[in-house]
ZADO-1210 file (C-alpha; in nm, 4 decimals, padded with zeros to 6 digits):
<atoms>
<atom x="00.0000" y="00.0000" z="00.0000" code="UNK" pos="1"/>
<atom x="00.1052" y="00.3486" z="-00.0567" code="UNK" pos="2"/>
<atom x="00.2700" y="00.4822" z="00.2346" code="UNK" pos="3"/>
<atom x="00.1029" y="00.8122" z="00.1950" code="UNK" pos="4"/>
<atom x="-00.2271" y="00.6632" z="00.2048" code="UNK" pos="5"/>
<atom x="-00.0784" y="00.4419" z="00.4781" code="UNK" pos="6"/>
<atom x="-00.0204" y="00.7806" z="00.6825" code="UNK" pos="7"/>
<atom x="-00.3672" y="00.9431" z="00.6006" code="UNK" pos="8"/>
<atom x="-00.5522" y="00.6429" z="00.7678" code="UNK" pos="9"/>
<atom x="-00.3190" y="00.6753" z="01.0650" code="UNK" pos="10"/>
<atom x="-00.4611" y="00.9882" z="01.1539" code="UNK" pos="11"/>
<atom x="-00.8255" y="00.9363" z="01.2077" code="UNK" pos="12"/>
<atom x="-00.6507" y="00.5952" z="01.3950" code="UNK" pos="13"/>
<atom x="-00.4893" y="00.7709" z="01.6106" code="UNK" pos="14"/>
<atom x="-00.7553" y="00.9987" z="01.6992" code="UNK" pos="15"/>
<atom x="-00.9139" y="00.6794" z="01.7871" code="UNK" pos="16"/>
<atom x="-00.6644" y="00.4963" z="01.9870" code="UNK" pos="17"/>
<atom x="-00.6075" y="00.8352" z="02.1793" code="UNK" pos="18"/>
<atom x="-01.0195" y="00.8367" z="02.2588" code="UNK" pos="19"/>
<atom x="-00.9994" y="00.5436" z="02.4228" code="UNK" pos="20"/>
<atom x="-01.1168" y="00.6219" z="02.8137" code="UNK" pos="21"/>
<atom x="-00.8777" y="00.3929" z="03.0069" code="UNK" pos="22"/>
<atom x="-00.9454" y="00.5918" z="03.3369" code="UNK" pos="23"/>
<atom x="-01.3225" y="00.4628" z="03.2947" code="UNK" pos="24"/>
<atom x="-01.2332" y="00.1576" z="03.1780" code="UNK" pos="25"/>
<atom x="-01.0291" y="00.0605" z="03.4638" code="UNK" pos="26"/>
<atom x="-01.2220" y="00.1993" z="03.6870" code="UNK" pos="27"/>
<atom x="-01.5780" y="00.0112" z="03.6081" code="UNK" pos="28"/>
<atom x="-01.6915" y="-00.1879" z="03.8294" code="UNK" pos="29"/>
<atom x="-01.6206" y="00.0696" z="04.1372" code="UNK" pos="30"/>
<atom x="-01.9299" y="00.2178" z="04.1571" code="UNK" pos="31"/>
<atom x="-01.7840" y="00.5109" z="04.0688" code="UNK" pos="32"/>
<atom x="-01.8286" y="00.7673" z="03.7689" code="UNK" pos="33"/>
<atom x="-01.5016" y="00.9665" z="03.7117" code="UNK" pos="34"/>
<atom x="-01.6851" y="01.2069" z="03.5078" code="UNK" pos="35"/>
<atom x="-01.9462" y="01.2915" z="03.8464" code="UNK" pos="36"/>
<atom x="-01.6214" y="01.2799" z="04.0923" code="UNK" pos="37"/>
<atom x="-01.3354" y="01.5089" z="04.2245" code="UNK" pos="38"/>
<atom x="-01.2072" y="01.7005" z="03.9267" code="UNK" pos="39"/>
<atom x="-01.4394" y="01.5309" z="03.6866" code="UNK" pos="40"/>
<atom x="-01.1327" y="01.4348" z="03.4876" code="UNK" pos="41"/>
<atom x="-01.0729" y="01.0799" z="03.3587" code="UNK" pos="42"/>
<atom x="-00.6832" y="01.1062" z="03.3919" code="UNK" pos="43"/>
<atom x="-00.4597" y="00.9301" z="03.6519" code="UNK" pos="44"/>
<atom x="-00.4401" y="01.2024" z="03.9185" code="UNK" pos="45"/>
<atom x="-00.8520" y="01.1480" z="03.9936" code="UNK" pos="46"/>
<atom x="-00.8169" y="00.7629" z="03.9264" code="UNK" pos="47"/>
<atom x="-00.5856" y="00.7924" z="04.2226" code="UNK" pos="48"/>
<atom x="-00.8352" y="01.0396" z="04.4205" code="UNK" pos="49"/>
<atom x="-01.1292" y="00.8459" z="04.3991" code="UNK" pos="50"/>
<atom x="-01.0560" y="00.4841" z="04.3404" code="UNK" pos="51"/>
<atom x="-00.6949" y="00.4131" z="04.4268" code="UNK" pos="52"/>
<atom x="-00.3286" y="00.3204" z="04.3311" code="UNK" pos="53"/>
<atom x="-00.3683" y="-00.0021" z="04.1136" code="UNK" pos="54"/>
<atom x="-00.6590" y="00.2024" z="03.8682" code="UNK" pos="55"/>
<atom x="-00.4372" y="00.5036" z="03.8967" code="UNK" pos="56"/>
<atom x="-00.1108" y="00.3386" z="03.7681" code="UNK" pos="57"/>
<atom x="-00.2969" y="00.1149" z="03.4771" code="UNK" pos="58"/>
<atom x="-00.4401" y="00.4657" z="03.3843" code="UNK" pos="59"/>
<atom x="-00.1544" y="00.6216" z="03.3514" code="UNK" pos="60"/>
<atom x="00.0179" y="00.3422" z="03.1290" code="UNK" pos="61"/>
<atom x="-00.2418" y="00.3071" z="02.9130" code="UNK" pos="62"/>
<atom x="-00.2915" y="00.6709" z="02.8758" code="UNK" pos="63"/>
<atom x="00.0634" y="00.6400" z="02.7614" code="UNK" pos="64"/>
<atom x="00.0813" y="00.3895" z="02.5397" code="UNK" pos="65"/>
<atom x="-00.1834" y="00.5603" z="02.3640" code="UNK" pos="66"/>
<atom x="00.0039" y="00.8190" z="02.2592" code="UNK" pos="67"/>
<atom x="00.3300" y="00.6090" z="02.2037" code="UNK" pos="68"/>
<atom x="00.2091" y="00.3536" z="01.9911" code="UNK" pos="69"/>
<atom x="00.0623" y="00.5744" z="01.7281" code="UNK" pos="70"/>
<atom x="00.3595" y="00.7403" z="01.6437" code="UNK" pos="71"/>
<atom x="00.5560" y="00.4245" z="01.6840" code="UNK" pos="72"/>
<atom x="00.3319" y="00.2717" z="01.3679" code="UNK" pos="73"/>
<atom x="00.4215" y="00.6407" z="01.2280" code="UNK" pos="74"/>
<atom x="00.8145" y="00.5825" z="01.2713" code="UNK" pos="75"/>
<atom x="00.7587" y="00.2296" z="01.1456" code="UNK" pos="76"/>
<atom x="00.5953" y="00.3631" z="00.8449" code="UNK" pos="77"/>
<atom x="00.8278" y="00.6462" z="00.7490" code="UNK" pos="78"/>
<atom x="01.1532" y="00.3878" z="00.8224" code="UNK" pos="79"/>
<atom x="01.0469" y="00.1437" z="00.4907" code="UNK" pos="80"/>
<atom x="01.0462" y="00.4663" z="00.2913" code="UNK" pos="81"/>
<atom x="01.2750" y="00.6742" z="00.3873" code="UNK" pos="82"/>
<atom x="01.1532" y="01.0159" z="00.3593" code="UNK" pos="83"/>
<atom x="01.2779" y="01.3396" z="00.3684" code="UNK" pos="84"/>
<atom x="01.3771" y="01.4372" z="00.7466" code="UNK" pos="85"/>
<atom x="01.0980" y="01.7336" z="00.7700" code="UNK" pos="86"/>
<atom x="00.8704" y="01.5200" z="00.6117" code="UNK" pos="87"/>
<atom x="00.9172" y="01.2440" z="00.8422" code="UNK" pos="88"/>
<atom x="00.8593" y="01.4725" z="01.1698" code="UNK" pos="89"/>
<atom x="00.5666" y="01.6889" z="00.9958" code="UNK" pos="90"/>
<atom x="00.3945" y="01.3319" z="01.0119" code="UNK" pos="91"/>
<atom x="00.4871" y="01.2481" z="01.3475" code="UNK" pos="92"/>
<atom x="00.4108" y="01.5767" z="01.4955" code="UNK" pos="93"/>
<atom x="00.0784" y="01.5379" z="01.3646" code="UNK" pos="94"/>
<atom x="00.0118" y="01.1967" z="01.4680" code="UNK" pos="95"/>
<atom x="00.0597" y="01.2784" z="01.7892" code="UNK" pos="96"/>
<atom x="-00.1340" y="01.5790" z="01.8036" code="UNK" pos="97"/>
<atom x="-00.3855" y="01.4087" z="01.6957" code="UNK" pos="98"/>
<atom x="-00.3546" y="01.1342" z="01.9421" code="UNK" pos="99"/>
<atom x="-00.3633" y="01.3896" z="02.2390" code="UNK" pos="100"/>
<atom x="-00.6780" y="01.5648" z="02.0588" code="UNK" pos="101"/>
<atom x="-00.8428" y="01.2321" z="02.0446" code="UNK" pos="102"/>
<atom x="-00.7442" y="01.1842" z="02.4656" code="UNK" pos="103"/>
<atom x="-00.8996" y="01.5482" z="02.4832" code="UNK" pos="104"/>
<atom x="-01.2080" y="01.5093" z="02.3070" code="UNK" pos="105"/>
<atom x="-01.2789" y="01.1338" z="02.3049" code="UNK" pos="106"/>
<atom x="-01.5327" y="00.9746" z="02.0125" code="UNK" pos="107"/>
<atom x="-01.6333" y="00.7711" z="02.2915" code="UNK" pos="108"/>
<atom x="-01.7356" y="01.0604" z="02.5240" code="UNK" pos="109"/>
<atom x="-01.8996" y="01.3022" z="02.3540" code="UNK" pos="110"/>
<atom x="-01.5777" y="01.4958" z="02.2417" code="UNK" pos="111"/>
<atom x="-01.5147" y="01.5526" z="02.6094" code="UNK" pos="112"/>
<atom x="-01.2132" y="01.4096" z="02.7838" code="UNK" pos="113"/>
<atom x="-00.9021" y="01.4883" z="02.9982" code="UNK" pos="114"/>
<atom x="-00.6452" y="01.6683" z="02.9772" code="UNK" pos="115"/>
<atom x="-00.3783" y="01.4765" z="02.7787" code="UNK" pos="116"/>
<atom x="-00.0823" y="01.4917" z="03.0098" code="UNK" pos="117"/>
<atom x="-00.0300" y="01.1095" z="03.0485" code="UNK" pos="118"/>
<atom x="-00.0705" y="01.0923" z="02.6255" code="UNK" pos="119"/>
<atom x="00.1298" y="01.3781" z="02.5129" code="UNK" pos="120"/>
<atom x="00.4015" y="01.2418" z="02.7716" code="UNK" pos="121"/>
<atom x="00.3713" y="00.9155" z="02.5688" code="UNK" pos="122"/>
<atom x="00.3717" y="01.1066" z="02.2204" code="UNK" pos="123"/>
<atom x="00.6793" y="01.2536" z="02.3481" code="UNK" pos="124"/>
<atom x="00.8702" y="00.9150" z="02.4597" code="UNK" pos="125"/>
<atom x="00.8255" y="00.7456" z="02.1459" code="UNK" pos="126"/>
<atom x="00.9230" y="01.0860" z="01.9390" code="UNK" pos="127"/>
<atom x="01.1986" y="01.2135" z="02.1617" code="UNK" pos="128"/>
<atom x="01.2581" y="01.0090" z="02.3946" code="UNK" pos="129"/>
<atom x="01.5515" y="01.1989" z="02.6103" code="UNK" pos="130"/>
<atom x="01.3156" y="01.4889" z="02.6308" code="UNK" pos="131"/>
<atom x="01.0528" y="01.2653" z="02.7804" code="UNK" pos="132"/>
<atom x="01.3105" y="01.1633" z="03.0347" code="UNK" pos="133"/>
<atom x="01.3367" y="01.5295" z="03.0908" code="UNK" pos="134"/>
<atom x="00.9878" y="01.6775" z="03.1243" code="UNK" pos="135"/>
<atom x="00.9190" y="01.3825" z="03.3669" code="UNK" pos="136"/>
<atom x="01.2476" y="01.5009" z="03.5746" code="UNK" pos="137"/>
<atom x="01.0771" y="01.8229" z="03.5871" code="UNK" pos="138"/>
<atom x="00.7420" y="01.7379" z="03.6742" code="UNK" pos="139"/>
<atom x="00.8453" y="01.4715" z="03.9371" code="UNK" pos="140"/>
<atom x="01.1184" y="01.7447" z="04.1220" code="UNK" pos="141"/>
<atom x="00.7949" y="02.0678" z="04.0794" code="UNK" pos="142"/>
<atom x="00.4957" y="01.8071" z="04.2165" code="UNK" pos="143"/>
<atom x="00.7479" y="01.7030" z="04.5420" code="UNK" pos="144"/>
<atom x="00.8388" y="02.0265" z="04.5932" code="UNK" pos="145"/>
<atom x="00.4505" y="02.2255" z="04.5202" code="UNK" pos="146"/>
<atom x="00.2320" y="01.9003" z="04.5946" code="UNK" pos="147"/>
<atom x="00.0468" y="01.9974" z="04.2772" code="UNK" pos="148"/>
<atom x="-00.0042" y="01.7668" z="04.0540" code="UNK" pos="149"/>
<atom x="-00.1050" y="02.0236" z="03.8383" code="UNK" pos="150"/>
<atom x="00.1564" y="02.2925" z="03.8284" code="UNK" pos="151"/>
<atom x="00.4312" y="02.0387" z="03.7950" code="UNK" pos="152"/>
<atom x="00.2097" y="01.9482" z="03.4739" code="UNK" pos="153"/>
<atom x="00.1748" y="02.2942" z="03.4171" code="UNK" pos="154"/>
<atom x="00.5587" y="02.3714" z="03.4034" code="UNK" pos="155"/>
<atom x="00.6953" y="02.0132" z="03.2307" code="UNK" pos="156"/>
<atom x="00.4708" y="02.0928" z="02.9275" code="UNK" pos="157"/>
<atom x="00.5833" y="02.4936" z="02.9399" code="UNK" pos="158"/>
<atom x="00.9249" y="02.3737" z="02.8984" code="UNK" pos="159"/>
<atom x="00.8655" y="02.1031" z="02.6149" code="UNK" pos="160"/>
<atom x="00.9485" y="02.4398" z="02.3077" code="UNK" pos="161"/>
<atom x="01.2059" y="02.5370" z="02.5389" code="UNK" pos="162"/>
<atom x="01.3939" y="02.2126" z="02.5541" code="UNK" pos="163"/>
<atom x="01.3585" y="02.1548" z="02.1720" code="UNK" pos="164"/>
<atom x="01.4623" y="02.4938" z="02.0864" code="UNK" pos="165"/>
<atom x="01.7960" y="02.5000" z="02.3469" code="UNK" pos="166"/>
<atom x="01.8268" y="02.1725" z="02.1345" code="UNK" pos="167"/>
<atom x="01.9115" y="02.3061" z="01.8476" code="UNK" pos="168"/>
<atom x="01.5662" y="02.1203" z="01.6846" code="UNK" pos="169"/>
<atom x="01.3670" y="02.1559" z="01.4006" code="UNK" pos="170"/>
<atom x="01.1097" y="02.4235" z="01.3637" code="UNK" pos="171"/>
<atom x="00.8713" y="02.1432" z="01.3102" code="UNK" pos="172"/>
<atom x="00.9914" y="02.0052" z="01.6498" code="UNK" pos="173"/>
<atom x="00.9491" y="02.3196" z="01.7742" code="UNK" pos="174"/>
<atom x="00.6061" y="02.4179" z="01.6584" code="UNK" pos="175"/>
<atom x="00.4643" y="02.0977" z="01.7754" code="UNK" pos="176"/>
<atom x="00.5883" y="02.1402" z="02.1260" code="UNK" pos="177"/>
<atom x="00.4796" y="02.4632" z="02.1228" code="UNK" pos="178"/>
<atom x="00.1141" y="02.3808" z="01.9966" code="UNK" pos="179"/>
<atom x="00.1209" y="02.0264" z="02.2460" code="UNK" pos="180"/>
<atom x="00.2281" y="02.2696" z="02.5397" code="UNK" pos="181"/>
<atom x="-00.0798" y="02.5290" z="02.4212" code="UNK" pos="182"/>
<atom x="-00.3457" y="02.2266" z="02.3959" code="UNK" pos="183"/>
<atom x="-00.2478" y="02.1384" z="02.8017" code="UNK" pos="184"/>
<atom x="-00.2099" y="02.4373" z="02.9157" code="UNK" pos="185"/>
<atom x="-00.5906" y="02.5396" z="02.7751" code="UNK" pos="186"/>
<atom x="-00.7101" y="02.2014" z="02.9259" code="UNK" pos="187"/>
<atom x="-00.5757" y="02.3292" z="03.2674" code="UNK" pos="188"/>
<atom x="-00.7370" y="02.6343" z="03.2539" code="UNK" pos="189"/>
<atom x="-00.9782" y="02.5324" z="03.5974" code="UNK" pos="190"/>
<atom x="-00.6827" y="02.4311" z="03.7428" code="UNK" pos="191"/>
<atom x="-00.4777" y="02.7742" z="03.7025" code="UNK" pos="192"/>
<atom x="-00.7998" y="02.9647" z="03.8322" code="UNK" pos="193"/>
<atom x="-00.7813" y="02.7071" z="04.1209" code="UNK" pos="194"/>
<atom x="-00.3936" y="02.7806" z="04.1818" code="UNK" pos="195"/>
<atom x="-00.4412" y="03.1389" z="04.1770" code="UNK" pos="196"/>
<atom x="-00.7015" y="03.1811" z="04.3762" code="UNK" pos="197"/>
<atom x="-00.5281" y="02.8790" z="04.6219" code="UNK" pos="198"/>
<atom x="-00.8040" y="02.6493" z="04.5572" code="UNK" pos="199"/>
<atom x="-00.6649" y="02.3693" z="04.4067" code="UNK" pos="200"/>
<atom x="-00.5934" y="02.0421" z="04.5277" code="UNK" pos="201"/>
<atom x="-00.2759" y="01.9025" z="04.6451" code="UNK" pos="202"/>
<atom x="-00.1406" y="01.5583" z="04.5759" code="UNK" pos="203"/>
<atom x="-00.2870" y="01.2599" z="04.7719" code="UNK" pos="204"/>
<atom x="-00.5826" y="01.5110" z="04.8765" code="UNK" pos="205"/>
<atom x="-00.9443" y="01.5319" z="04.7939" code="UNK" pos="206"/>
<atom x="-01.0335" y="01.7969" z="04.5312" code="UNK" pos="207"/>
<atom x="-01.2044" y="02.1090" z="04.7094" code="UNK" pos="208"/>
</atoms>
């Protein structure tokens, strides 16, 4: 098949893939409607507020891999036909947008959804994989330090277009951290209110 074509279908695929609700899906059973509960998000962090650890974790490797393996098939793709470079990234990058749109604004859900931390961490991995490495550095050292789960989010993702760009990367590279960082940062938007206003929630809390 036409790797072109091969590359078109990926897209609505990964839209898909990333629309997947793992943080319902592991957390059927419970009783318990993510949606209804502490932040209303379906991410990891409110997994772990309102059901537990085990949900939490499974969440937040699934959430992941959602985002990984999509550009992974991308990668996989592009290596049997060796592109040009720019080519090759302009397809990744938007892959993985669109994986972290999908997370966002799920099929499944209405085109509602969470935030897309967990996914555009796994877009990252699979794309750049020391930077992942990096941004999780950052948001492990900002959520022990603030307790906020949020903010450390907040800041990892900020610095995603500044790490590229001290890099020495692509504009591509650069463009799509900058437009990954602005899709978060939007999603967080409750969340900043909350910080400002000292409202928000701190790690292995209950949401206010």
């Amino acid at each position: 098949m036409n790797m072109n074509l091969l590359l078109f279908l990926l897209v609505p695929v990964s839209f898909i893939i990333g629309s997947i609700p793992f943080g319902l899906i592991f957390t059927r059973g419970t009783g318990i409607d993510l949606r209804n509960t502490g932040s209303r998000n379906i991410g990891a962090t409110n997994v772990l507020r309102s059901v537990g650890k085990l949900p939490a974790i499974l969440t937040l490797l699934f959430d992941g891999l959602k985002g990984a393996i999509p550009v992974i098939i991308c990668k996989y793709i592009l290596s049997t036909s060796n592109p040009e470079m720019s080519s090759g990234e302009l397809w990744i990058s938007a892959v993985g947008l669109v994986a972290v749109l999908g997370h966002m604004y799920s099929i499944f859900l209405g085109f509602k959804g969470g935030k897309g931390v967990a996914t555009g961490i796994g877009v990252i991995a699979a794309y750049s994989p020391s930077v992942s490495l990096i941004l999780i550095g950052i948001w492990i050292t900002v959520a022990v330090v603030s307790k906020y789960s949020s903010l450390a989010a907040l800041v990892s993702v900020a610095s995603l277009p500044v790490i590229y760009i001290v890099q020495g990367s692509s504009l591509i590279k650069i463009s799509f951290g900058i437009i990954l960082a602005a899709l978060i940062i939007y999603k967080h938007k409750e969340n900043i209110i909350n910080l400002l206003e000292g409202k928000e929630s701190k790690v292995g809390k209950g949401n206010r």
